[in-house]
PDB file as gemmi writes it, atoms N, CA and C in Angstrom:
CRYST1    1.000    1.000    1.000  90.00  90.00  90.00 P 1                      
ATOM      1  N   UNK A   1     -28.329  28.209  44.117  1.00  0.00           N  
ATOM      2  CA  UNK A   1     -27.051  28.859  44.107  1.00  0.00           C  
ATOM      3  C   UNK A   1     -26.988  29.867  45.254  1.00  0.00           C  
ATOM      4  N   UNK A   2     -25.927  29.504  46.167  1.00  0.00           N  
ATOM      5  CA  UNK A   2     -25.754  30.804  47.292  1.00  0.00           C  
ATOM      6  C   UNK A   2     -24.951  31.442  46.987  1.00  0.00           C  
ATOM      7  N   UNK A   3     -25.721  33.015  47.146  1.00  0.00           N  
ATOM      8  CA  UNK A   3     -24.802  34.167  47.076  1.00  0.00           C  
ATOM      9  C   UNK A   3     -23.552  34.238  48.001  1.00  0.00           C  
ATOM     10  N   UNK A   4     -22.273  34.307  48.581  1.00  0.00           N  
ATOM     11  CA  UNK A   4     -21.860  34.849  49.502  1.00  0.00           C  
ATOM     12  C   UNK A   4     -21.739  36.489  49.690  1.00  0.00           C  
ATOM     13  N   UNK A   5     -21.615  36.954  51.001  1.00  0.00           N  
ATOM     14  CA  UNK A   5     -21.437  38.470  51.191  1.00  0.00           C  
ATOM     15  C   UNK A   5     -20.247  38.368  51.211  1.00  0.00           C  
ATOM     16  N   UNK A   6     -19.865  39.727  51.014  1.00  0.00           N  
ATOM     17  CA  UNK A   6     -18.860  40.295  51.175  1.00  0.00           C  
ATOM     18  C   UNK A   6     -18.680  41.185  52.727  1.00  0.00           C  
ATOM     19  N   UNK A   7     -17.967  40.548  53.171  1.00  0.00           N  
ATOM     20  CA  UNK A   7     -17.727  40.870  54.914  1.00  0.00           C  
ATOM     21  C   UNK A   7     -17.003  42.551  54.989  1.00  0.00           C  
ATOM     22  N   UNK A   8     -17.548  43.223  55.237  1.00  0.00           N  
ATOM     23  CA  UNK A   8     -17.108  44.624  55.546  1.00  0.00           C  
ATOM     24  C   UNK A   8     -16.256  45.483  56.644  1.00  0.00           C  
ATOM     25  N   UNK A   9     -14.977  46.080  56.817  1.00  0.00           N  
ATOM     26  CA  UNK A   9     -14.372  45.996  57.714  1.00  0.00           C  
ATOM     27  C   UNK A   9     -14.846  47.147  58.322  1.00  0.00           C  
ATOM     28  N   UNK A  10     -15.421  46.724  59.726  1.00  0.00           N  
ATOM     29  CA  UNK A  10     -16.143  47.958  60.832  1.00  0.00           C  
ATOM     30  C   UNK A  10     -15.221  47.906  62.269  1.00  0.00           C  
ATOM     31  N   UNK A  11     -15.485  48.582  63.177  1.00  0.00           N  
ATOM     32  CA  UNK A  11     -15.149  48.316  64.480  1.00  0.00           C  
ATOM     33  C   UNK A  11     -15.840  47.261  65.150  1.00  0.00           C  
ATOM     34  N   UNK A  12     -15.564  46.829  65.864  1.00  0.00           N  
ATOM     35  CA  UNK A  12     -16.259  45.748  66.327  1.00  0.00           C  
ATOM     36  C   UNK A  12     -17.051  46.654  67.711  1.00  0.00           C  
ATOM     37  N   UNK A  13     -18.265  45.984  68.087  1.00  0.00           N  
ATOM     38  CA  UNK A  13     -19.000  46.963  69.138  1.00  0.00           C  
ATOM     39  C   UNK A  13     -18.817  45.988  70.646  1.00  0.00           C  
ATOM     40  N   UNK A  14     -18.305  44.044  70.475  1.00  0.00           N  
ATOM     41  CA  UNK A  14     -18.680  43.712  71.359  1.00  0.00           C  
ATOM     42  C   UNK A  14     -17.726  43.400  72.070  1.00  0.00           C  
ATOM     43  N   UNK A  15     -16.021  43.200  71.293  1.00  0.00           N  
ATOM     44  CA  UNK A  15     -15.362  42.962  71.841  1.00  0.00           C  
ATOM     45  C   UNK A  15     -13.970  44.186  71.521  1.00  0.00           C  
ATOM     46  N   UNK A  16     -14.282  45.277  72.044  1.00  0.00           N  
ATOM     47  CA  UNK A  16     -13.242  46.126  72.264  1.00  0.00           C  
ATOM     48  C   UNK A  16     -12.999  47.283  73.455  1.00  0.00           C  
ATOM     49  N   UNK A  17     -11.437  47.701  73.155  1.00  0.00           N  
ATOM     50  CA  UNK A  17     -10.793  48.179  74.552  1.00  0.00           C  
ATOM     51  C   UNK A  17     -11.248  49.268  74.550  1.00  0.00           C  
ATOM     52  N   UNK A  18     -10.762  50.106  73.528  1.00  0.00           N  
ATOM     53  CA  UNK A  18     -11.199  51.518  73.321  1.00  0.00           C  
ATOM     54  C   UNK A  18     -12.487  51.534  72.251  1.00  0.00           C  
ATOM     55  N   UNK A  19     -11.801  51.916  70.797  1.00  0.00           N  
ATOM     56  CA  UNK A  19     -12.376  52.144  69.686  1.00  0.00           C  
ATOM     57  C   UNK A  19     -13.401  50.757  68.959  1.00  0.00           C  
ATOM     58  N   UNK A  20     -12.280  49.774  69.477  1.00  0.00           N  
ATOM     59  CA  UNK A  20     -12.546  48.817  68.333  1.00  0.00           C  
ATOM     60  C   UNK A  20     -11.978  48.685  67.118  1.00  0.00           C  
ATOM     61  N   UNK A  21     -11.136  49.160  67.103  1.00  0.00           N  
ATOM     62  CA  UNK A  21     -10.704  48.633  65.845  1.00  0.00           C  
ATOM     63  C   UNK A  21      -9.786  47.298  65.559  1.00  0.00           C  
ATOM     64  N   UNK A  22      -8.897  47.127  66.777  1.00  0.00           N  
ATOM     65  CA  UNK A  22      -8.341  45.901  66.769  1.00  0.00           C  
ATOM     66  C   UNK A  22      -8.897  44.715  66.447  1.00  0.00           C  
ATOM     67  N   UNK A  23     -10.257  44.950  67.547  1.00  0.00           N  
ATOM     68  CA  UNK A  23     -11.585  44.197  67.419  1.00  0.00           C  
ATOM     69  C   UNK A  23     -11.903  43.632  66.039  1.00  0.00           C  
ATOM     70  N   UNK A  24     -12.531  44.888  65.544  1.00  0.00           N  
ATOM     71  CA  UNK A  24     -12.890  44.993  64.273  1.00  0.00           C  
ATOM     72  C   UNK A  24     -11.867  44.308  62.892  1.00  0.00           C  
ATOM     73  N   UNK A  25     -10.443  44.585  63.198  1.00  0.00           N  
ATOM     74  CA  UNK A  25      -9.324  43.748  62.200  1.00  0.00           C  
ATOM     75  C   UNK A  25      -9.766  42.476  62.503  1.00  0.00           C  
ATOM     76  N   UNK A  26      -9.740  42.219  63.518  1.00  0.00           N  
ATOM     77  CA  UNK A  26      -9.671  40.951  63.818  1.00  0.00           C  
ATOM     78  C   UNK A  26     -10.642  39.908  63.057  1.00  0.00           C  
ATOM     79  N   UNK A  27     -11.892  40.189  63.776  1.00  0.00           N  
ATOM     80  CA  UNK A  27     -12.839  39.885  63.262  1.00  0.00           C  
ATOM     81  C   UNK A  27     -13.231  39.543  61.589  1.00  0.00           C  
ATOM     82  N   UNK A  28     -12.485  40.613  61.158  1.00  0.00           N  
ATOM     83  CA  UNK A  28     -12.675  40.645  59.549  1.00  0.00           C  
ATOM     84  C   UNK A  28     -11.758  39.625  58.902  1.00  0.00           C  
ATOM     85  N   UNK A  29     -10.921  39.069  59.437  1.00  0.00           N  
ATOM     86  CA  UNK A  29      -9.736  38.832  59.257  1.00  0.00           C  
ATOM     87  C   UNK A  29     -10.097  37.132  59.851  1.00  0.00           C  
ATOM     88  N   UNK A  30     -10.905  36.984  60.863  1.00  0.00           N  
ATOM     89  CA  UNK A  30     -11.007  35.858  61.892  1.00  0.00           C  
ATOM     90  C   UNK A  30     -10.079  35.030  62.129  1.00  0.00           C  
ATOM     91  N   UNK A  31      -9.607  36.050  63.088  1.00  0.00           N  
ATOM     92  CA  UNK A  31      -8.354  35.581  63.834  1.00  0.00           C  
ATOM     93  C   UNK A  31      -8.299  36.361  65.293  1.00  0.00           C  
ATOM     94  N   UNK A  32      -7.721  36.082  66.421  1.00  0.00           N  
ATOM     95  CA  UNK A  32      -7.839  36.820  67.367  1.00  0.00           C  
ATOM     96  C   UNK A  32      -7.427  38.166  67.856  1.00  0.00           C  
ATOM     97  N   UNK A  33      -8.495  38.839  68.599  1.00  0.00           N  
ATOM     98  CA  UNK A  33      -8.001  40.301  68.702  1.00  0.00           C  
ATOM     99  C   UNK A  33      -6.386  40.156  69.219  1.00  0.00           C  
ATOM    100  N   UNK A  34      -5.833  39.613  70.212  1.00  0.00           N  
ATOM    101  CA  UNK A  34      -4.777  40.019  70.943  1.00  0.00           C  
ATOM    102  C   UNK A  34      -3.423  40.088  69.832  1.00  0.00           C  
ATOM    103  N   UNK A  35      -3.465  39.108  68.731  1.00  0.00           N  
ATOM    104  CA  UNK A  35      -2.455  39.944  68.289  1.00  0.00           C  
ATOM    105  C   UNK A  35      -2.251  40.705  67.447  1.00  0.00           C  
ATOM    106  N   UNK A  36      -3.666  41.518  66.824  1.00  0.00           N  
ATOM    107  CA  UNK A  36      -3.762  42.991  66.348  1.00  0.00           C  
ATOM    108  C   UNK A  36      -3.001  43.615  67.131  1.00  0.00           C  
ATOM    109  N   UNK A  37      -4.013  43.485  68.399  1.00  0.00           N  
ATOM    110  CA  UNK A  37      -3.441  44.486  69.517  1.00  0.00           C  
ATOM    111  C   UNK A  37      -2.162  44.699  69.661  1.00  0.00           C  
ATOM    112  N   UNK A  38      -1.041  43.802  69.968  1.00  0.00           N  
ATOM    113  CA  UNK A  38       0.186  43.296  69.731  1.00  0.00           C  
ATOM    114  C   UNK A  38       0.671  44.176  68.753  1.00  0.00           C  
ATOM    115  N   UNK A  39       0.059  43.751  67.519  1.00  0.00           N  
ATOM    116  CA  UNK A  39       1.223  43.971  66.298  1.00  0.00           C  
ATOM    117  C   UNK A  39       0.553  45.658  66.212  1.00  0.00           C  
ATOM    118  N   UNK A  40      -0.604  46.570  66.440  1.00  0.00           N  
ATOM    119  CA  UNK A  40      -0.767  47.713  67.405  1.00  0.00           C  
ATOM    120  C   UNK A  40       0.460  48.340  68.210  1.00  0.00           C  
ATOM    121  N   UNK A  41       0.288  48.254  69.016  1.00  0.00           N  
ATOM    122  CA  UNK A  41       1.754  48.029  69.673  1.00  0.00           C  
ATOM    123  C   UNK A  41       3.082  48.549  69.176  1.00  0.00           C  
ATOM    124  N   UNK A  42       3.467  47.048  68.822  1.00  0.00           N  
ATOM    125  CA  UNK A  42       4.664  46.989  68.735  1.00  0.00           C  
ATOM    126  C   UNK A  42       5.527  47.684  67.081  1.00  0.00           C  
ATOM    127  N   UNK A  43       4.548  48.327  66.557  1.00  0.00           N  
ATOM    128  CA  UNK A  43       4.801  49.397  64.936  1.00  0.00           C  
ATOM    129  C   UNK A  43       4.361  51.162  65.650  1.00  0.00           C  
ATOM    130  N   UNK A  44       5.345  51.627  65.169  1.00  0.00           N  
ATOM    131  CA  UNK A  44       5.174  52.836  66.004  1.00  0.00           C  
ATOM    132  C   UNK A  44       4.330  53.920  65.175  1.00  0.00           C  
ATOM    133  N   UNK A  45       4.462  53.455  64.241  1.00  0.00           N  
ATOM    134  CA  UNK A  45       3.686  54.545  62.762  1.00  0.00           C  
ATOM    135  C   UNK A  45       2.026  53.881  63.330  1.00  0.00           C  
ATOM    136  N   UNK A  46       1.768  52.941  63.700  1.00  0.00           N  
ATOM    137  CA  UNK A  46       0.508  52.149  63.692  1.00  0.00           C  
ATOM    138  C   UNK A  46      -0.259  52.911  64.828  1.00  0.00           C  
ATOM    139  N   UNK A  47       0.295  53.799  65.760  1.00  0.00           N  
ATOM    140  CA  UNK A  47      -0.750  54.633  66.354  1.00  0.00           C  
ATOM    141  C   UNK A  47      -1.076  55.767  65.387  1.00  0.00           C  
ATOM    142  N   UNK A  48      -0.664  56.391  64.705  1.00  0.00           N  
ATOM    143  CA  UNK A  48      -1.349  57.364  64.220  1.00  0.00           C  
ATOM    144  C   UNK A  48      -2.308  56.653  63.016  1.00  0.00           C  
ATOM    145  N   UNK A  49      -2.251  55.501  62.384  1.00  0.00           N  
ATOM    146  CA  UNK A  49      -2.932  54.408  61.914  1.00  0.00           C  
ATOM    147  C   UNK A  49      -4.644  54.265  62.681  1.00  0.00           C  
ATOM    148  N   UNK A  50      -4.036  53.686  63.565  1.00  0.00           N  
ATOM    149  CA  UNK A  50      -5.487  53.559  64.340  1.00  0.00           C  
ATOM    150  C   UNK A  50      -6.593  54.642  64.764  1.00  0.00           C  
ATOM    151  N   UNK A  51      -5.694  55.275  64.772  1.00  0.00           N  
ATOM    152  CA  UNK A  51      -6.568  56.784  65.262  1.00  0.00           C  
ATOM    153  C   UNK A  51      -7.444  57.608  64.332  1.00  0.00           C  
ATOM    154  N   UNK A  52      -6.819  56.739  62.774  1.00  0.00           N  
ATOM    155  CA  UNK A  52      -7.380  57.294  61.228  1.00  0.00           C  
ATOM    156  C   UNK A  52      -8.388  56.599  61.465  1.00  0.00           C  
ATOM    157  N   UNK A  53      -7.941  55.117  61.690  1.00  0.00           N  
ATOM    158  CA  UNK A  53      -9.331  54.078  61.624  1.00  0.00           C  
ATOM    159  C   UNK A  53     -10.319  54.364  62.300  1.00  0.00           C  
ATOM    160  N   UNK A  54     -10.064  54.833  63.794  1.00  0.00           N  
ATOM    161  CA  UNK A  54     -11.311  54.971  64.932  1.00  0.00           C  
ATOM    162  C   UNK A  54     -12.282  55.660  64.254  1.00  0.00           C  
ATOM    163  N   UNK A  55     -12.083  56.825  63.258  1.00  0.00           N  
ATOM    164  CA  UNK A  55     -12.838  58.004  63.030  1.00  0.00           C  
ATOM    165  C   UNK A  55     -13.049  57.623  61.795  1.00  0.00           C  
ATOM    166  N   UNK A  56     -12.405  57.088  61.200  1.00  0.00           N  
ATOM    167  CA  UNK A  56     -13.228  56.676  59.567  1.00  0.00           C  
ATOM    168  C   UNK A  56     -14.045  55.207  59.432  1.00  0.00           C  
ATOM    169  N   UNK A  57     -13.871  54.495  60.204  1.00  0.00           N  
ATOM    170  CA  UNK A  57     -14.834  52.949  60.102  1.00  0.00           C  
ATOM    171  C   UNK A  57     -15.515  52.919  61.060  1.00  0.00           C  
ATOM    172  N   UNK A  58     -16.820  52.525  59.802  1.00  0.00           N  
ATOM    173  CA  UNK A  58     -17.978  52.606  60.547  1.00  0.00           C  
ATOM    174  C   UNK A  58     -18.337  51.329  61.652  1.00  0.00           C  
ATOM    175  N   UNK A  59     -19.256  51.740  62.580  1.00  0.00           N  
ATOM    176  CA  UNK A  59     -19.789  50.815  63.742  1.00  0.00           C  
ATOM    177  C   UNK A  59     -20.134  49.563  62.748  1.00  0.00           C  
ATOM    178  N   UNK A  60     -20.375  48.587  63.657  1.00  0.00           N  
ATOM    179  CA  UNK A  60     -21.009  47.272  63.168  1.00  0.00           C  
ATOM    180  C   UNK A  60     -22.191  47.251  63.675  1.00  0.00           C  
ATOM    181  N   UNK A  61     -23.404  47.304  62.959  1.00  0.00           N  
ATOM    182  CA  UNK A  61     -24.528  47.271  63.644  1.00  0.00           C  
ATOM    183  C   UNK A  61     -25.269  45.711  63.973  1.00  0.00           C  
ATOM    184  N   UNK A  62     -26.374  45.881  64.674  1.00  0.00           N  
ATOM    185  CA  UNK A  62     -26.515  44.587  64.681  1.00  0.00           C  
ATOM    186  C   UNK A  62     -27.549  44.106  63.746  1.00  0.00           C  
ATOM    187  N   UNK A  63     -27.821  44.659  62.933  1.00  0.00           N  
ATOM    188  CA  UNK A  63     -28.454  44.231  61.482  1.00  0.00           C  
ATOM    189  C   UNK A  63     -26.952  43.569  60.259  1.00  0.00           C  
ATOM    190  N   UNK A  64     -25.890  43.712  60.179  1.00  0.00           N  
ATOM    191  CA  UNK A  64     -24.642  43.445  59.931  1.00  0.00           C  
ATOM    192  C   UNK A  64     -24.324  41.935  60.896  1.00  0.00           C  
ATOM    193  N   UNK A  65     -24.830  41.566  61.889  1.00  0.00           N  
ATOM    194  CA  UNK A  65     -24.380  40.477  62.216  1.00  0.00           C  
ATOM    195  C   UNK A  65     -25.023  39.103  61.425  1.00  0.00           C  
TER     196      UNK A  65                                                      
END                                                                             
């Protein structure tokens, strides 16, 4: 019987602009960064959003991969 994990939402460390967090949605989500980034963007409440995220989710280490 395989356990599955439960996938944890972090920043991503390998593929991001600034923070990572787009990265990091993405990833968790597996789907591509660009249209986080996008939908980032284009919601205006969603910068002060991200800026919560940068500082509250944790790195992805590479023991997590």
């Amino acid at each position: 019987m395989e356990v599955e994990q439960l996938s944890r939402l972090t920043k991503s460390s390998k593929n991001k602009l600034f923070y990572g967090v787009c990265s990091g949605i993405a990833e968790h989500f597996d789907i591509h960064p660009l249209g986080v980034r996008i939908l980032f963007i284009s919601l205006p409440a969603s910068v002060v959003l991200y800026f919560i995220l940068a500082f509250h989710l944790p790195e992805k280490h590479s023991s997590l991969y």
